[in-house]
DSSP file (Angstrom, degrees, kcal/mol; ACC not computed):
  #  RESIDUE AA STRUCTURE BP1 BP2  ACC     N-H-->O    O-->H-N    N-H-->O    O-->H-N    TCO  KAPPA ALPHA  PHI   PSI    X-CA   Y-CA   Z-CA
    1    1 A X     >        0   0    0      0, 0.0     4,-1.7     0, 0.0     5,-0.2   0.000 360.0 360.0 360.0 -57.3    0.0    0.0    0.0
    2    2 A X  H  >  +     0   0    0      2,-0.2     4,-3.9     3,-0.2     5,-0.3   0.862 360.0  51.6 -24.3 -55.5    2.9    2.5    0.7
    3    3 A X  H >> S+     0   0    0      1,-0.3     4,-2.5     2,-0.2     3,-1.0   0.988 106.4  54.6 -55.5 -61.4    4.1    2.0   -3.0
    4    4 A X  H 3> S+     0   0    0      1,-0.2     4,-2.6     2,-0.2    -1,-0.3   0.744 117.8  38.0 -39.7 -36.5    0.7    2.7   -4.3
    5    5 A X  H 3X S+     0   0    0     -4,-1.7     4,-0.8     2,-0.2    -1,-0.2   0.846 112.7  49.0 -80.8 -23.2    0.9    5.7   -2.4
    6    6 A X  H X< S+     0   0    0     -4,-3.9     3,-1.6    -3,-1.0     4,-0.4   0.939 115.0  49.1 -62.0 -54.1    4.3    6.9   -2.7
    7    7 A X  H >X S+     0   0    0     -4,-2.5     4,-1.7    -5,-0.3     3,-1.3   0.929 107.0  63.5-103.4 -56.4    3.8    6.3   -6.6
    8    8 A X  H 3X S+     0   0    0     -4,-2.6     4,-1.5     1,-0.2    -1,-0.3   0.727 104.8  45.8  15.4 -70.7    0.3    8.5   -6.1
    9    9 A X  H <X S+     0   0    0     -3,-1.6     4,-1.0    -4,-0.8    -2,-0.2   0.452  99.3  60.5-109.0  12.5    2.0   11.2   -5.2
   10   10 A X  H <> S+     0   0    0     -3,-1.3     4,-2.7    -4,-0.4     5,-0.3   0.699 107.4  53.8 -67.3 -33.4    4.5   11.2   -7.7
   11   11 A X  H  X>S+     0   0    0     -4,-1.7     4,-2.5     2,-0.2     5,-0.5   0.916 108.9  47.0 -60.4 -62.0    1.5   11.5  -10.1
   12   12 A X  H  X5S+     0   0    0     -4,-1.5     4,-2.0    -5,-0.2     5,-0.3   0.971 107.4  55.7 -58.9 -54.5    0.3   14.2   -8.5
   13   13 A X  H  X5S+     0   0    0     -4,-1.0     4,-1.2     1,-0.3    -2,-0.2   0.922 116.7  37.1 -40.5 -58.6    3.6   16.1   -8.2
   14   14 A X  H >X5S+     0   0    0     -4,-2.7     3,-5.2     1,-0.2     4,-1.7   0.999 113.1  52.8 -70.3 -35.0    4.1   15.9  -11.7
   15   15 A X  H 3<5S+     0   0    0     -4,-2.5     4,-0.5     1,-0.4    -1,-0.2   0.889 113.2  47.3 -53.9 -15.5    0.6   16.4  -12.9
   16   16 A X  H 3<<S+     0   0    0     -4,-2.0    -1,-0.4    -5,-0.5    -2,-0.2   0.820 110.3  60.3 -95.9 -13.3    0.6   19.8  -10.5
   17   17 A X  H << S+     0   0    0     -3,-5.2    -2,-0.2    -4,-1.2    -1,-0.2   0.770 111.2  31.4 -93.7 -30.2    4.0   20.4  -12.3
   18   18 A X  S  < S+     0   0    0     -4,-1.7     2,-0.6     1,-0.1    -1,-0.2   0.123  90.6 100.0-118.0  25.4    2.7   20.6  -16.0
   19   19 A X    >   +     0   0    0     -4,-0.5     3,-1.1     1,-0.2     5,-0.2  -0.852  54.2 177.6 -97.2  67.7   -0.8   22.1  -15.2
   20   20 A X  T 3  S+     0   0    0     -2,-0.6    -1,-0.2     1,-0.3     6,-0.1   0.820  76.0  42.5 -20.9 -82.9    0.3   25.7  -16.1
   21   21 A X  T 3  S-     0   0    0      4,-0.1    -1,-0.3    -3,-0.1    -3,-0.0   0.339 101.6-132.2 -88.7 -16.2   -2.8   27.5  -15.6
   22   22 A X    <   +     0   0    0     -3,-1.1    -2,-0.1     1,-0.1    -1,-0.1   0.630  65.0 131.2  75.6  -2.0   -3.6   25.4  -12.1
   23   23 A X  S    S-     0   0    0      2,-0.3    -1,-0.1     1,-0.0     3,-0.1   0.501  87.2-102.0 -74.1   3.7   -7.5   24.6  -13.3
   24   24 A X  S    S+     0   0    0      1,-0.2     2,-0.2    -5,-0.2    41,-0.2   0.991  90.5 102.1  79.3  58.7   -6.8   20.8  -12.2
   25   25 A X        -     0   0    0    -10,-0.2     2,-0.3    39,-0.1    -2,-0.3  -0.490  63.2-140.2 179.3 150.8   -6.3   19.7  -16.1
   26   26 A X  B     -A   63   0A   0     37,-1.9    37,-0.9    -2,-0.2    -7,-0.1  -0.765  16.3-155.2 -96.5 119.3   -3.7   18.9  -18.7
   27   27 A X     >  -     0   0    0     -2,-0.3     4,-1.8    35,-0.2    36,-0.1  -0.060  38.3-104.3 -87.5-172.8   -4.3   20.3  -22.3
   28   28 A X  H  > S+     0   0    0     33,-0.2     4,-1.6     2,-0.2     5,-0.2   0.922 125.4  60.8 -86.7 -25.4   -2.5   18.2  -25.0
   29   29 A X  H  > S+     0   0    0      1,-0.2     4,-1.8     2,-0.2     3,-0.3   0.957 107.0  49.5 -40.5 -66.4    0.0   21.0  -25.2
   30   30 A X  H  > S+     0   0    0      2,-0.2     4,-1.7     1,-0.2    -1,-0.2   0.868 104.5  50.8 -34.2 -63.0    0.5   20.2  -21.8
   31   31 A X  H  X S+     0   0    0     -4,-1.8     4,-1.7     2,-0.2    -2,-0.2   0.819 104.1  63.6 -42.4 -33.7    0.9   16.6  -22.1
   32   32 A X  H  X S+     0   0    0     -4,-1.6     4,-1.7    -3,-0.3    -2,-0.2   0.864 100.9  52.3 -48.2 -48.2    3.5   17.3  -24.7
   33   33 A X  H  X S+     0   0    0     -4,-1.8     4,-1.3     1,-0.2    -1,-0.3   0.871 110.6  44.5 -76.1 -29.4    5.3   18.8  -22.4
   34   34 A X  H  X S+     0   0    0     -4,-1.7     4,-1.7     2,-0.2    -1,-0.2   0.869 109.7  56.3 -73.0 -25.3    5.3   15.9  -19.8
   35   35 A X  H  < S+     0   0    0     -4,-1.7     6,-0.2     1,-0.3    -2,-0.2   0.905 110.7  37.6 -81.4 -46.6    5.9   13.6  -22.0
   36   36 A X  H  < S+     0   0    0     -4,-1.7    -1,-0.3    -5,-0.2    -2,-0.2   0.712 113.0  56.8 -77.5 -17.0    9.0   14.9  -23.3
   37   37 A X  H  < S+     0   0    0     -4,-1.3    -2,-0.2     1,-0.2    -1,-0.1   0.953 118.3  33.7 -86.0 -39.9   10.3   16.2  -20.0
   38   38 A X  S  < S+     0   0    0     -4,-1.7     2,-0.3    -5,-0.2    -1,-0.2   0.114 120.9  44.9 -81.1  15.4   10.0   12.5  -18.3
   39   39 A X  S    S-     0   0    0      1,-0.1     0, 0.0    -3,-0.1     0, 0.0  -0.907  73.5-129.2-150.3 170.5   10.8   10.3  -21.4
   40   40 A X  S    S+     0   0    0     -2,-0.3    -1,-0.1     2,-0.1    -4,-0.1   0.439  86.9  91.5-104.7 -17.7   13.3   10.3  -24.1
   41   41 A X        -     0   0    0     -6,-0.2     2,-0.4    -3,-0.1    -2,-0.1  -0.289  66.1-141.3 -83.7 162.1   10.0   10.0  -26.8
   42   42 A X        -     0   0    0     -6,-0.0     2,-0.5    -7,-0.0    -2,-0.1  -0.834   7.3-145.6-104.4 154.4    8.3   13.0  -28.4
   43   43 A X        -     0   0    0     -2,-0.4    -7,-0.1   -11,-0.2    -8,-0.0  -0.993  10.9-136.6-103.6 135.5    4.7   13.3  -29.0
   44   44 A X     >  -     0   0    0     -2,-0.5     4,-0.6     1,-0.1     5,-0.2  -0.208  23.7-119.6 -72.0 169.1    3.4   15.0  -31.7
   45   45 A X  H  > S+     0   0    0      1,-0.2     4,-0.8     2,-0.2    -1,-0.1   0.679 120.2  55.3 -90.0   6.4    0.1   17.4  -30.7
   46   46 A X  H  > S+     0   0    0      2,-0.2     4,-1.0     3,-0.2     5,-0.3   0.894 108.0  40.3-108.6 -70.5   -1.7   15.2  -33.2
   47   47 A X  H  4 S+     0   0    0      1,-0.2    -2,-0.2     2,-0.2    -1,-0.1   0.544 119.2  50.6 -83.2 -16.0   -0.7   12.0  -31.3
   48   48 A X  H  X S+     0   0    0     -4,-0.6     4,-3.2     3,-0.1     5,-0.3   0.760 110.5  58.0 -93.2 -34.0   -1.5   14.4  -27.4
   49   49 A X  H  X S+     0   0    0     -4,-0.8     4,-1.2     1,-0.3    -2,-0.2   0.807 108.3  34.8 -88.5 -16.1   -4.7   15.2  -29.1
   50   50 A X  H  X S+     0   0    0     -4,-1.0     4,-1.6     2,-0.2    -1,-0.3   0.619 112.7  61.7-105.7 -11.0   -6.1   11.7  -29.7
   51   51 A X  H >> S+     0   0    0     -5,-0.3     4,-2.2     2,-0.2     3,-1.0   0.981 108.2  47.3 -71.3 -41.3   -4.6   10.6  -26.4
   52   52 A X  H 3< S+     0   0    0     -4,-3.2     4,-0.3     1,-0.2     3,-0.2   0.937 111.3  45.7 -21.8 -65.2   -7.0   13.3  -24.9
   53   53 A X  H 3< S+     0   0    0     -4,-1.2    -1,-0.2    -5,-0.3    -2,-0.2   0.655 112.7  51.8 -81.7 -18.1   -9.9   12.4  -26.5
   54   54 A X  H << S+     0   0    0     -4,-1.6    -1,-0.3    -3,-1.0    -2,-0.2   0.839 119.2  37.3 -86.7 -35.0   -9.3    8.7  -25.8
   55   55 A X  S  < S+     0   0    0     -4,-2.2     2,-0.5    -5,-0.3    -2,-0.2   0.159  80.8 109.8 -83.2  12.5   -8.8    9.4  -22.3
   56   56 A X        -     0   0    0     -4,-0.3     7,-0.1     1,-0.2    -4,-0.0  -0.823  37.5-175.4 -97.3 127.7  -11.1   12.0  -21.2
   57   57 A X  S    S+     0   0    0     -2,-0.5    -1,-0.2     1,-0.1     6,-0.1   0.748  86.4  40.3-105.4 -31.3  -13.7   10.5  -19.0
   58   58 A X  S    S-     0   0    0      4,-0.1     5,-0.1     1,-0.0    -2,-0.1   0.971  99.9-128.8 -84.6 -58.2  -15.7   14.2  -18.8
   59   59 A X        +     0   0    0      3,-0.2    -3,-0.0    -7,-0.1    -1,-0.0   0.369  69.1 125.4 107.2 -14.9  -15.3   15.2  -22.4
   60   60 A X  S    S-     0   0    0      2,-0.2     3,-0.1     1,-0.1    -7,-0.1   0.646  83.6-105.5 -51.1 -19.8  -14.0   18.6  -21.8
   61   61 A X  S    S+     0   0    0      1,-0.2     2,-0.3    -9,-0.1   -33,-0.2   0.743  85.5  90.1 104.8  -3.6  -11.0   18.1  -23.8
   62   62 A X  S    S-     0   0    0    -10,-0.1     2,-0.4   -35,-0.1    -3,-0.2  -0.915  78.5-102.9-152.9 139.7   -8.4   17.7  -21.1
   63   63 A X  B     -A   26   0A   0    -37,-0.9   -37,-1.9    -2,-0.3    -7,-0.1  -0.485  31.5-157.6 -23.1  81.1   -6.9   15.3  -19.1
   64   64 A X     >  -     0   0    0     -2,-0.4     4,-1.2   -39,-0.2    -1,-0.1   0.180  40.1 -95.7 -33.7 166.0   -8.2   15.2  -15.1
   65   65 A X  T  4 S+     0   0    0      2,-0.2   -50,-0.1   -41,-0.2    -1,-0.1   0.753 128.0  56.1 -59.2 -30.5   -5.8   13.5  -12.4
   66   66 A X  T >> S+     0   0    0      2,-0.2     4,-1.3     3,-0.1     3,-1.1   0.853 107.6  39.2-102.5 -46.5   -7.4   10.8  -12.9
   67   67 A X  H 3> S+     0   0    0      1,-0.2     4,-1.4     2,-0.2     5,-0.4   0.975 106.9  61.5 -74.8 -51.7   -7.1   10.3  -16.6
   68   68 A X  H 3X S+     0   0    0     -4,-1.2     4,-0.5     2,-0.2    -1,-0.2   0.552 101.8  58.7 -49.8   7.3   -3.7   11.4  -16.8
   69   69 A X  H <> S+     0   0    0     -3,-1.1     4,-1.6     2,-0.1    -1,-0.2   0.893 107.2  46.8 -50.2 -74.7   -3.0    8.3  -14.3
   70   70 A X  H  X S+     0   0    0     -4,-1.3     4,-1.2     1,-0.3    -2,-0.2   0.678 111.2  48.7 -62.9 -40.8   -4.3    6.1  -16.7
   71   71 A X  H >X S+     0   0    0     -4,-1.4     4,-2.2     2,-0.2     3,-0.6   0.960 115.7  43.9 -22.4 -70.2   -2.3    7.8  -19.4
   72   72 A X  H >X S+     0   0    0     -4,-0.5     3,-0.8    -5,-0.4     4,-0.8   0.924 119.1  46.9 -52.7 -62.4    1.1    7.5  -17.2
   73   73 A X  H 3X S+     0   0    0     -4,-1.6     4,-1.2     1,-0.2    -1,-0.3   0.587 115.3  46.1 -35.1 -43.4   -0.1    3.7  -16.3
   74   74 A X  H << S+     0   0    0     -4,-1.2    -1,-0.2    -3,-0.6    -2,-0.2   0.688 105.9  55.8 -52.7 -53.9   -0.9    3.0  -20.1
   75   75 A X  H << S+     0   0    0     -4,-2.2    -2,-0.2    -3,-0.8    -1,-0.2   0.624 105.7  56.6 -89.7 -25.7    2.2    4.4  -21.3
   76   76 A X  H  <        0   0    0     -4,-0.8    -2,-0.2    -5,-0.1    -1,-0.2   0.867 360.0 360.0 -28.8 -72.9    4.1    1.8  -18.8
   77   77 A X     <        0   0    0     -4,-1.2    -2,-0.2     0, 0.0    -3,-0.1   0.738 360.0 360.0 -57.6 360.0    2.6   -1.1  -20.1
């Protein structure tokens, strides 16, 4: 249970790190930018934009805490 949380709040850390604007979501512009600061791979906004839309549980068009778990988790496997 500790890992899960320790690993939790790495999630949060970054997610609170690449959430410019602080409204509690990740644009794809935004993702772009996580992706490439934690990874050696690039994303294209083409390739942030369908990850959005496949992972947006609301529909708004950005990436919650909760989907951008499931991103980070996804992007593991």
């Amino acid at each position: 249970i500790w890992f899960v949380m320790e690993k939790g709040s790495q999630y949060e850390r970054v997610f609170k790190r690449f959430d410019e604007n602080g409204d509690g979501k990740i644009s794809p512009a935004e993702l772009r930018q996580c992706v490439e600061a934690i990874s050696d791979e690039k994303l294209s906004q083409k390739d942030a934009e369908a990850a959005v839309r496949t992972l947006d549980l609301d529909g708004d068009g950005l990436l919650g805490f909760d989907d951008f778990v499931k991103f980070v988790e996804g992007v593991k496997e």
